[in-house]
C-alpha positions as YAML, in Angstrom:
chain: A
units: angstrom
residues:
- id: 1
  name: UNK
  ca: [0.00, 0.00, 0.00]
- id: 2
  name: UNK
  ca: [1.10, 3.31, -0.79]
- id: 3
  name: UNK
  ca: [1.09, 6.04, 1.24]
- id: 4
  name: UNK
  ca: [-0.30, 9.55, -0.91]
- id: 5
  name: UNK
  ca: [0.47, 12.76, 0.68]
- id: 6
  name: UNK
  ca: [-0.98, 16.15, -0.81]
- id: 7
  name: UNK
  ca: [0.73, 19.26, -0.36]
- id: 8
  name: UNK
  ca: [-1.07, 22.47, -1.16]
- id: 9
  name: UNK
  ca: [0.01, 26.40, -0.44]
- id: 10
  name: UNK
  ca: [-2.69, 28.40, 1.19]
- id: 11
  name: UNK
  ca: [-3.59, 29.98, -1.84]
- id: 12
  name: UNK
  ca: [-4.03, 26.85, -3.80]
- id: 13
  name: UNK
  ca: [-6.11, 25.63, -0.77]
- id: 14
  name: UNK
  ca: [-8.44, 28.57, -1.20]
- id: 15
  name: UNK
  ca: [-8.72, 28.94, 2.56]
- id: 16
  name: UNK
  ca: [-10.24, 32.56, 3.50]
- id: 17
  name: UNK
  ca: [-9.90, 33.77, 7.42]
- id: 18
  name: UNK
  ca: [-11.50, 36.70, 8.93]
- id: 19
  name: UNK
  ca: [-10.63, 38.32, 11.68]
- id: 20
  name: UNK
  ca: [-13.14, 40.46, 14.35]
- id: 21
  name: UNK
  ca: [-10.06, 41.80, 16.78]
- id: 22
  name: UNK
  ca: [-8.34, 43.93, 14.06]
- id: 23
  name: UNK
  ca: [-5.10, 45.98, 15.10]
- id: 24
  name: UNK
  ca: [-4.83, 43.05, 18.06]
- id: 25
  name: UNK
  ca: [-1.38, 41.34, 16.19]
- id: 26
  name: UNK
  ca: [1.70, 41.46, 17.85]
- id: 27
  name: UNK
  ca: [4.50, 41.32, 15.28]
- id: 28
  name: UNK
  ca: [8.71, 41.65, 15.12]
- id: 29
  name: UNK
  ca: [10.69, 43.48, 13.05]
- id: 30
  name: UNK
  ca: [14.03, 43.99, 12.33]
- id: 31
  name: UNK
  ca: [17.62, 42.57, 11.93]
- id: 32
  name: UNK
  ca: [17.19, 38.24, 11.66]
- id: 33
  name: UNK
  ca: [20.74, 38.19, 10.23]
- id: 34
  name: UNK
  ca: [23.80, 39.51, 9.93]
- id: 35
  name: UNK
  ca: [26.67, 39.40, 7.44]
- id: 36
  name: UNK
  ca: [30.27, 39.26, 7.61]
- id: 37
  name: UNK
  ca: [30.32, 39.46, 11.39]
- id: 38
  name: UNK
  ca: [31.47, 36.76, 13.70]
- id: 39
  name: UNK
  ca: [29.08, 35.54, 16.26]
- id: 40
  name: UNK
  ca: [28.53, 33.98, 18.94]
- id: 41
  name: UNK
  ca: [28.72, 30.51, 17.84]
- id: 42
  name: UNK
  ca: [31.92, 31.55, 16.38]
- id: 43
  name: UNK
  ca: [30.16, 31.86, 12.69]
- id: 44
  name: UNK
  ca: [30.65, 34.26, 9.83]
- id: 45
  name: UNK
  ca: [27.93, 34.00, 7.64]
- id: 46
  name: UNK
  ca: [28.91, 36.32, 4.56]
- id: 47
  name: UNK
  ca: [26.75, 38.83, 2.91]
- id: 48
  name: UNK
  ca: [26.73, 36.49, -0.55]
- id: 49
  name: UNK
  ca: [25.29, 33.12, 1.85]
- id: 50
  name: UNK
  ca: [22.73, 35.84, 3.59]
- id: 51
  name: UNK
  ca: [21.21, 37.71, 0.70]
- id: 52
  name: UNK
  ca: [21.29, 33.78, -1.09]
- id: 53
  name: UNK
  ca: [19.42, 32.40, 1.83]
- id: 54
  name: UNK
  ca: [17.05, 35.83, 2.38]
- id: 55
  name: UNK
  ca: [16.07, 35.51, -1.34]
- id: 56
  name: UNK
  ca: [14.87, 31.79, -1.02]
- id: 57
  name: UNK
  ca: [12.90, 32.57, 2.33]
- id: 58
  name: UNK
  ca: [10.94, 35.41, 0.44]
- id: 59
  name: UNK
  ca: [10.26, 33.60, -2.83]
- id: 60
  name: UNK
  ca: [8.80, 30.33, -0.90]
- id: 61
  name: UNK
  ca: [6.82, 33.25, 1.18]
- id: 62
  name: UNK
  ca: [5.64, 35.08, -2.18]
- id: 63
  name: UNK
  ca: [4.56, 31.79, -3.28]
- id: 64
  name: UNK
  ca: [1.91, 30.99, -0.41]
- id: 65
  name: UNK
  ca: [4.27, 28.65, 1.68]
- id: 66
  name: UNK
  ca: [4.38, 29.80, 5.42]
- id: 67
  name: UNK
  ca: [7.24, 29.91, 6.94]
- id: 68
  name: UNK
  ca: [6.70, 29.22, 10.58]
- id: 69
  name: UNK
  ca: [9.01, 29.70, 13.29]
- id: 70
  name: UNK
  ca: [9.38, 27.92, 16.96]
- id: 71
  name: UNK
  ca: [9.97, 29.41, 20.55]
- id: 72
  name: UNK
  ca: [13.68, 28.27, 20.96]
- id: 73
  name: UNK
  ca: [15.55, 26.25, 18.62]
- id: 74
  name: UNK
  ca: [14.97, 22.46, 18.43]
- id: 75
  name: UNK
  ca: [17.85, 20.33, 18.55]
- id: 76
  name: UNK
  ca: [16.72, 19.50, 14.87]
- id: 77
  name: UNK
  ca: [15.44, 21.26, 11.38]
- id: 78
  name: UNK
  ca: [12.22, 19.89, 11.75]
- id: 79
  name: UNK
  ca: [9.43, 22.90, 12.28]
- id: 80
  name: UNK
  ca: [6.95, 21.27, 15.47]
- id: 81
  name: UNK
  ca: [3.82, 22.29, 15.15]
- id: 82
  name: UNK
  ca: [3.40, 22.05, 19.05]
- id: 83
  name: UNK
  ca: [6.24, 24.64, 19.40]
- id: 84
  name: UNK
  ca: [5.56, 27.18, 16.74]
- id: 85
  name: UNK
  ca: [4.86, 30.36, 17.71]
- id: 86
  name: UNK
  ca: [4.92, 32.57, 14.91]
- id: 87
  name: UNK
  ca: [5.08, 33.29, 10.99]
- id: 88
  name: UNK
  ca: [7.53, 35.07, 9.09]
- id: 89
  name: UNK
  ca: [5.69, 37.31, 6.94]
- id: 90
  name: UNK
  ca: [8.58, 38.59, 5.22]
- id: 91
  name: UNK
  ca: [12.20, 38.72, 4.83]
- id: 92
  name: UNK
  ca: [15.04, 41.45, 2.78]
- id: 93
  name: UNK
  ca: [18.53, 42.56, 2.63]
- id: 94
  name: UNK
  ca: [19.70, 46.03, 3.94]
- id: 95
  name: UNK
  ca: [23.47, 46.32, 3.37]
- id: 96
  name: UNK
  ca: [25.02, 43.35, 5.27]
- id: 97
  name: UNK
  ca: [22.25, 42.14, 6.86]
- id: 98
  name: UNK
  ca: [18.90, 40.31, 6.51]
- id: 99
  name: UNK
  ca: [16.02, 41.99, 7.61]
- id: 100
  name: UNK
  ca: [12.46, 40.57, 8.76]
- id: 101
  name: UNK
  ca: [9.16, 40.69, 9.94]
- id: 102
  name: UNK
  ca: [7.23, 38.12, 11.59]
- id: 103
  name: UNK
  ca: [3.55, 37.86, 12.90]
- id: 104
  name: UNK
  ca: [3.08, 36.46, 16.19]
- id: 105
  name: UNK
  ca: [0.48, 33.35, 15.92]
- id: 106
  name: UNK
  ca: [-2.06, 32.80, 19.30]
- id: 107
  name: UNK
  ca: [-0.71, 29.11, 19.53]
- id: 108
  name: UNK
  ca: [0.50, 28.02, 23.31]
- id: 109
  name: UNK
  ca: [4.31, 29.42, 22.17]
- id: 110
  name: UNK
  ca: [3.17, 32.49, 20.75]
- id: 111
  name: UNK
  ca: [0.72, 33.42, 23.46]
- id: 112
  name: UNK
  ca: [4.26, 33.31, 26.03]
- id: 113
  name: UNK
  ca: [6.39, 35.36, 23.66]
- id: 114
  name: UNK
  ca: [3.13, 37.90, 23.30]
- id: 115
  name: UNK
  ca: [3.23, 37.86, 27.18]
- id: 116
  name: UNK
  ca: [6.98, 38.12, 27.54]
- id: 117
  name: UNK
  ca: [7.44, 41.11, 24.77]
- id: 118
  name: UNK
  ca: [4.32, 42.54, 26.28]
- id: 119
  name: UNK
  ca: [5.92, 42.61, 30.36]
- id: 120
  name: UNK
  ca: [9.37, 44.00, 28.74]
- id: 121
  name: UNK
  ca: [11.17, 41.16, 27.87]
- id: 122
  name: UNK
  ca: [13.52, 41.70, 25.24]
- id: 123
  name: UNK
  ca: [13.72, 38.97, 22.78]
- id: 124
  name: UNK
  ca: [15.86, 37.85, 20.15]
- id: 125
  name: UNK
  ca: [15.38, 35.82, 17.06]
- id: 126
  name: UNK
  ca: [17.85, 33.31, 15.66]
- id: 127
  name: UNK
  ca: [18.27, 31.38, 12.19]
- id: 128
  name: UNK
  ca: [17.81, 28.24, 12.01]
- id: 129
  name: UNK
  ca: [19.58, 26.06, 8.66]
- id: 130
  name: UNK
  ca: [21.68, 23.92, 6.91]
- id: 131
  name: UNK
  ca: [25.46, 24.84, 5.75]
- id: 132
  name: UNK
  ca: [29.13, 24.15, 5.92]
- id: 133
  name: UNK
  ca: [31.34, 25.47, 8.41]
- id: 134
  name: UNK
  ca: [35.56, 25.94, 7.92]
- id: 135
  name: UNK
  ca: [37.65, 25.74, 10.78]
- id: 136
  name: UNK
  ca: [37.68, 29.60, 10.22]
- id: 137
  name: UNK
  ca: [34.21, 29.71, 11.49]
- id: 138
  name: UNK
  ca: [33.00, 30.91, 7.68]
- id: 139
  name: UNK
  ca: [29.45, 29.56, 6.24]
- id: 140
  name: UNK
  ca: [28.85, 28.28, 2.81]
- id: 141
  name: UNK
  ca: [26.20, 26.86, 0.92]
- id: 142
  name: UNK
  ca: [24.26, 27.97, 3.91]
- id: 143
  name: UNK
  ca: [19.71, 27.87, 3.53]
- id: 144
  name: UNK
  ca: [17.53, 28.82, 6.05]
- id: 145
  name: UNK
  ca: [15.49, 26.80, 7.08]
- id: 146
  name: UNK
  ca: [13.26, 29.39, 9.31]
- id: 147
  name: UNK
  ca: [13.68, 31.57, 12.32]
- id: 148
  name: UNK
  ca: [13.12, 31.34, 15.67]
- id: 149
  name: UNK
  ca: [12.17, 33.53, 18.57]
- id: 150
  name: UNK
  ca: [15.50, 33.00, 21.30]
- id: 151
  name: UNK
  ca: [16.17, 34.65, 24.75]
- id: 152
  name: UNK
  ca: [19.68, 34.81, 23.19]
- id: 153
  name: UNK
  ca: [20.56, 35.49, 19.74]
- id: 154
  name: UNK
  ca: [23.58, 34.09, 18.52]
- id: 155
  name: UNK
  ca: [23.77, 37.30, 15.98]
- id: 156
  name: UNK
  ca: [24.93, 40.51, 18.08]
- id: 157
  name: UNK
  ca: [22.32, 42.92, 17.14]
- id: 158
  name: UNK
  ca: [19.09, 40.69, 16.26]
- id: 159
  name: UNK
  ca: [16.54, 41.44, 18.17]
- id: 160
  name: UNK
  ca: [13.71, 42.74, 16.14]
- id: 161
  name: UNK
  ca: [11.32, 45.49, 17.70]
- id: 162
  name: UNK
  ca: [8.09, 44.18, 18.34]
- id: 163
  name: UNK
  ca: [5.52, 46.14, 16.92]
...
């Protein structure tokens, strides 16, 4: 027996939401990533990998995929739909970095980071992906796979105003 999957966008699904508690989103925006500066993990991700990866996170997004994001990373690239708490809405370059915007979702996860941005808490966001790292600490062939919301980015200045 064969197992048949179907995988269809949102727009292809035709699926239309309404919402009654307009201007009631919380949402992030700001740096995600940063180019040609070492971070905390010891990483350089240059501007080339960055704008490479940015571009492939906003043409998946222009096509109807969502790209949804977890509180904290996972110790895998597997998105878990138990743990996401938001949706990247967006994603660009501005000089060296990679710039975002995300929508806070009201799942479990979200509803804490809402809380936690809401009380003060400053939070950070991190990428998560796939790529090769030299013993120099630089990235190549690097994709990201999303981004998540972190107490403690590994990138120096990401942490997105929430909005």
């Amino acid at each position: 027996m064969l197992t048949l999957k179907e995988n269809l966008s949102y727009d292809q699904a035709k699926i239309i939401t309404e919402s009654d508690q307009e201007g009631k989103n919380l949402f992030m925006q700001g740096i995600f990533v940063q180019g040609d500066k070492r971070n905390q993990n010891s990483r350089v991700y240059p501007v080339t990998e960055i704008s490479k990866a940015v571009k492939a996170i906003q043409e998946k997004i222009e096509t109807g995929y969502s790209v949804l994001g977890e509180a904290d990373h996972p110790d895998d690239l597997q998105v878990n739909l138990d743990r996401v708490s938001h949706m990247i809405e967006k994603m660009w370059m501005d000089g060296q970095d990679g710039y975002g915007r995300l929508k806070l979702l009201p799942t479990p996860m979200g509803n804490i980071c809402k809380t936690l941005l809401e009380n003060g808490v400053k939070l950070g966001v991190s990428s998560r992906g796939s790529g090769n790292v030299a013993e120099s600490g630089n990235v190549s062939d690097f994709e990201i796979q999303t981004v998540d919301i972190v107490a403690n980015p590994s990138a120096p200045d990401a942490y997105p105003d929430p909005l």
